[in-house]
Residue frames relative to the residue before (quaternion, step in Angstrom):
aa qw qx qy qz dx dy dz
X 1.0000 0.0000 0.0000 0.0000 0.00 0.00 0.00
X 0.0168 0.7978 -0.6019 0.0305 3.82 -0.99 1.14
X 0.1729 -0.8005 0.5706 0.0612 2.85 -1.04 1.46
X 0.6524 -0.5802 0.3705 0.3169 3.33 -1.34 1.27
X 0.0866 -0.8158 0.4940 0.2881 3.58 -0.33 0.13
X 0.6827 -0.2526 0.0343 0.6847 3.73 1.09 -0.19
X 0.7921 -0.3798 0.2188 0.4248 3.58 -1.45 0.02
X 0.3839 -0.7756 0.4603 0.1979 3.71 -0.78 0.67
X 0.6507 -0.5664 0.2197 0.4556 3.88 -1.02 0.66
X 0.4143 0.6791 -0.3579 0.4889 3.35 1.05 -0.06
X 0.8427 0.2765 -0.1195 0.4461 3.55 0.67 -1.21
X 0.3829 0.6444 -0.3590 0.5561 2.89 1.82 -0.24
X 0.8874 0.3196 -0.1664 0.2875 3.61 0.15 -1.05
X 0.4124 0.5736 -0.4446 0.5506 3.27 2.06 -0.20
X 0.7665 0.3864 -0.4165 0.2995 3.54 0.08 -1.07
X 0.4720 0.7321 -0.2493 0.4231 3.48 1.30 -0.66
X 0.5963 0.5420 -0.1271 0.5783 3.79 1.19 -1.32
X 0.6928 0.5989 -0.2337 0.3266 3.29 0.88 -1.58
X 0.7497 0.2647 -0.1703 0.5821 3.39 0.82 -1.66
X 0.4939 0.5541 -0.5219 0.4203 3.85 0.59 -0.12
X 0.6409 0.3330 -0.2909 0.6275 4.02 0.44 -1.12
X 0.6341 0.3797 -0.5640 0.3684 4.17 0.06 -0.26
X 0.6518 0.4937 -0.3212 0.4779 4.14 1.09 -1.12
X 0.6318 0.3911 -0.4068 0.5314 3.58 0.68 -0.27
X 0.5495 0.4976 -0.4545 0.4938 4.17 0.61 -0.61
X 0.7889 0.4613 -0.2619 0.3101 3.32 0.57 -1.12
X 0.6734 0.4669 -0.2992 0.4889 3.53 0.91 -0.74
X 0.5259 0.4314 -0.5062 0.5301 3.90 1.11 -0.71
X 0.5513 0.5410 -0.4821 0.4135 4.38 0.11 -0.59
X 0.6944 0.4522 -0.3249 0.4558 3.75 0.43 -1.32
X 0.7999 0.2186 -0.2240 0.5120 3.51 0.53 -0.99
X 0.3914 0.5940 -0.5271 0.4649 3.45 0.53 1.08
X 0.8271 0.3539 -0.1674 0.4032 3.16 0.89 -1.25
X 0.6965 0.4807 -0.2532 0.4687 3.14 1.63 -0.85
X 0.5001 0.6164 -0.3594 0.4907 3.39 1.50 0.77
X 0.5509 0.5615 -0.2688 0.5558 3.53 1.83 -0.91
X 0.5991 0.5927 -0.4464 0.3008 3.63 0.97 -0.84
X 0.6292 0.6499 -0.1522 0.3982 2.21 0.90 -2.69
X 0.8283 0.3534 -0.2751 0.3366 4.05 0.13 -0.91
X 0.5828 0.5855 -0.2715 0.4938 3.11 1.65 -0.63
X 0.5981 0.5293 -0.3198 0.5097 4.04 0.92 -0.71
X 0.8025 0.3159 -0.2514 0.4393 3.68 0.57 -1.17
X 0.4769 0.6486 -0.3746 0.4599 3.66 1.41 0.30
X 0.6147 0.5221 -0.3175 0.4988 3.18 1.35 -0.95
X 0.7730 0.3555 -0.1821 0.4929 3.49 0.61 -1.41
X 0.7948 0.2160 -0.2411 0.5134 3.93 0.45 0.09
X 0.4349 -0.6013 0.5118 0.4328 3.82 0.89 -0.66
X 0.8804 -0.1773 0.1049 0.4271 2.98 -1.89 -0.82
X 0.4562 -0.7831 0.4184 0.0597 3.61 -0.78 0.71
X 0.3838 -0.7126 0.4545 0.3719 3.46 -0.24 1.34
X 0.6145 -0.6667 0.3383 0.2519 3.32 -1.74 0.09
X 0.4271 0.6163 -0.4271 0.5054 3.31 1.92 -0.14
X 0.5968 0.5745 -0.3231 0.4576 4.07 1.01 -1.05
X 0.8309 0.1277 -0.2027 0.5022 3.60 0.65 -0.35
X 0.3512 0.5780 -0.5807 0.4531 3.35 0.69 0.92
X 0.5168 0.6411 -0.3128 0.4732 3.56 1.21 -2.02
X 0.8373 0.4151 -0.1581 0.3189 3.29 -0.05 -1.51
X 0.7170 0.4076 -0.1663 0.5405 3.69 1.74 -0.40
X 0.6077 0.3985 -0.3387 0.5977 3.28 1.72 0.52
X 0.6621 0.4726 -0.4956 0.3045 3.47 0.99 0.23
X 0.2571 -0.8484 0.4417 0.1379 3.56 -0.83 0.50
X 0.5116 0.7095 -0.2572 0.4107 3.27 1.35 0.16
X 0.0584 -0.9318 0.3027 0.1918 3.34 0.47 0.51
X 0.5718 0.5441 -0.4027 0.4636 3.26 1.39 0.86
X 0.3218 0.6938 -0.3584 0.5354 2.74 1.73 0.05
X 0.6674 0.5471 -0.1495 0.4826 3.59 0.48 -1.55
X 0.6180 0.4371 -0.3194 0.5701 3.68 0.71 -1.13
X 0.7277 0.5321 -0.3670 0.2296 3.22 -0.15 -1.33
X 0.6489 0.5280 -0.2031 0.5088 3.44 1.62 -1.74
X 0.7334 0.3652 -0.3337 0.4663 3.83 0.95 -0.40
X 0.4022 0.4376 -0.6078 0.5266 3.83 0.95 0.28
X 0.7897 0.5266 -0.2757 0.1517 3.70 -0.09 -0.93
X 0.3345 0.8049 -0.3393 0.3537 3.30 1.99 -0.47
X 0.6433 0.5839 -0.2500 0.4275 3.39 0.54 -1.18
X 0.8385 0.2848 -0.1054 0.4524 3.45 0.58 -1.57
X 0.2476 0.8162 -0.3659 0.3723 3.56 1.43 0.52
X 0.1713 -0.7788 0.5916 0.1191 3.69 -0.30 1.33
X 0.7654 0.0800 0.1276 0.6257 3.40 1.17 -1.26
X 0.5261 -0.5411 0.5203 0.3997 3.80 -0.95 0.75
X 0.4684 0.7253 -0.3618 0.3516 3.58 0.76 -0.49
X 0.7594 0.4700 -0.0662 0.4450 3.32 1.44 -1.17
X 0.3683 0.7810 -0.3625 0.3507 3.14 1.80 -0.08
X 0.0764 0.6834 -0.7236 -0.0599 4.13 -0.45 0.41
X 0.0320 0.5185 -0.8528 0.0526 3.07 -1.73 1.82
């Protein structure tokens, strides 16, 4: 008869894997969404969007980056002015 004495390195490292792929699931969601904003705000204020503008916006990965570019929508003379 063997008792378990706590979780083994095996289980040690699944659970480890686990929340590492949940913080990566999670942060690709944030910058999923904070990419829908970001495209959805500068549609409103300029329309259809060239394709270099949403590449920019689908190659950044930083998600203060992102924030920063959707506070800025508003105060936008020209998409030109846009810093990703």
């Amino acid at each position: 008869m063997s008792t378990k004495l706590g979780p083994t390195i095996a289980d040690l490292a699944m659970e480890t894997g686990e929340k590492k792929g949940e913080q990566k699931g999670r942060r690709e969601g944030q910058l999923a969404a904070f990419r829908e904003i970001l495209r959805e705000s500068l549609q409103d204020r300029f329309g259809a969007l060239p394709k270099a503008v949403l590449e920019r916006i689908e190659n950044t990965i930083d998600l203060d980056i992102l924030r920063t570019a959707r506070r800025q929508v508003a105060s936008l003379k020209i998409l030109d002015d846009l810093h990703l």
